[in-house]
N, C-alpha and C positions, 0 to 999 in steps of 0.2 A: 755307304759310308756314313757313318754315325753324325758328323761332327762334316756340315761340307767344307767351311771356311780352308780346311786342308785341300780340296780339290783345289779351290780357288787361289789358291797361293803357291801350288805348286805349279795351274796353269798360267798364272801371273810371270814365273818364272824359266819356265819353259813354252815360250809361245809357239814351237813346231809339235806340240804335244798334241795326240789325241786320246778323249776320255770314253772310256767303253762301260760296259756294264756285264761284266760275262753271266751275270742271271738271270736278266734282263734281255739280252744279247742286241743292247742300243750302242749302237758309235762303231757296229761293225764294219759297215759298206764304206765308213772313212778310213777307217785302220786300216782295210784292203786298199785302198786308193793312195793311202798316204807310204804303205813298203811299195806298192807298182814302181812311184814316184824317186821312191829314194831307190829302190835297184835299177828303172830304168838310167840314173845318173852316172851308173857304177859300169853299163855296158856301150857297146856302141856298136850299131850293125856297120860290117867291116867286108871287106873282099878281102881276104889269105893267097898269095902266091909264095908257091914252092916247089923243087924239085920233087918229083913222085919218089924218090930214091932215100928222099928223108923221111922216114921214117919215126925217127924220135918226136919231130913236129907234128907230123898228122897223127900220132898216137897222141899227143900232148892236146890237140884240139880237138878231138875227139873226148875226151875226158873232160876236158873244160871248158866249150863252145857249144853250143847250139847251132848246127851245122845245116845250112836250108837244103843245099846243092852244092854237085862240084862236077868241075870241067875238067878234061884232060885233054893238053896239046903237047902231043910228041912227049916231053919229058918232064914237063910242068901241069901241076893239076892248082886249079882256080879253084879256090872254097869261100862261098856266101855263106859267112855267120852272122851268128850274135854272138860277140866275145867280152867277158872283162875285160875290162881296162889294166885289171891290174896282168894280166896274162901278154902285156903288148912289149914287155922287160925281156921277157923270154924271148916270144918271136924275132926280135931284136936282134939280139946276142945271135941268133939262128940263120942270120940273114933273110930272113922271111921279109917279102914286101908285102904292105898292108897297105890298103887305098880306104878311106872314111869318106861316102858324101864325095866322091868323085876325087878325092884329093888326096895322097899321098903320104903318109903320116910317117914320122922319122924317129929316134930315137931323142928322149931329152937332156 
């Protein structure tokens, strides 16, 4: 950057900002550490319960979870993921029960 007082006043401005160098390739192991941060906000490792029968759901989490393991009892399969948050609207609507961290999470 020619002229740094622009770095500086943009990071004046933006204090969650990280400044890199892609020629240099300086400020990269922040910029990894800084998206980890912000998509870890956006997930939460979750238990999925639902009927094996539903099918639209396990295709649905299947496509957008990160899926560790899953249990089958009689007619109910258990799934340990990592799910968005924005994906718990759907489950919802689905009847799916979803447990976070031991606890039981509901719609808002």
């Amino acid at each position: 950057m020619p002229d740094r007082s622009y770095l500086d006043v943009l990071r004046a401005h933006h204090a969650e900002s990280v400044v890199i160098s892609a020629a240099r390739g300086d400020g990269l192991d922040q910029l990894e550490l800084a998206v980890r941060d912000a998509l870890s906000d956006r997930a939460l490792e979750a238990e999925v319960e639902t009927g094996v029968e539903n099918g639209r759901v396990l295709a649905y989490l299947a496509q957008h979870a990160q899926i560790h393991d899953r249990t089958y009892d009689d007619d109910r399969v258990r799934l340990n993921c990592r799910l968005p948050r924005r994906c718990l609207e759907f489950l919802f609507e689905h009847g799916v029960h979803v447990r976070s961290n031991g606890q039981r999470l509901y719609a808002s």
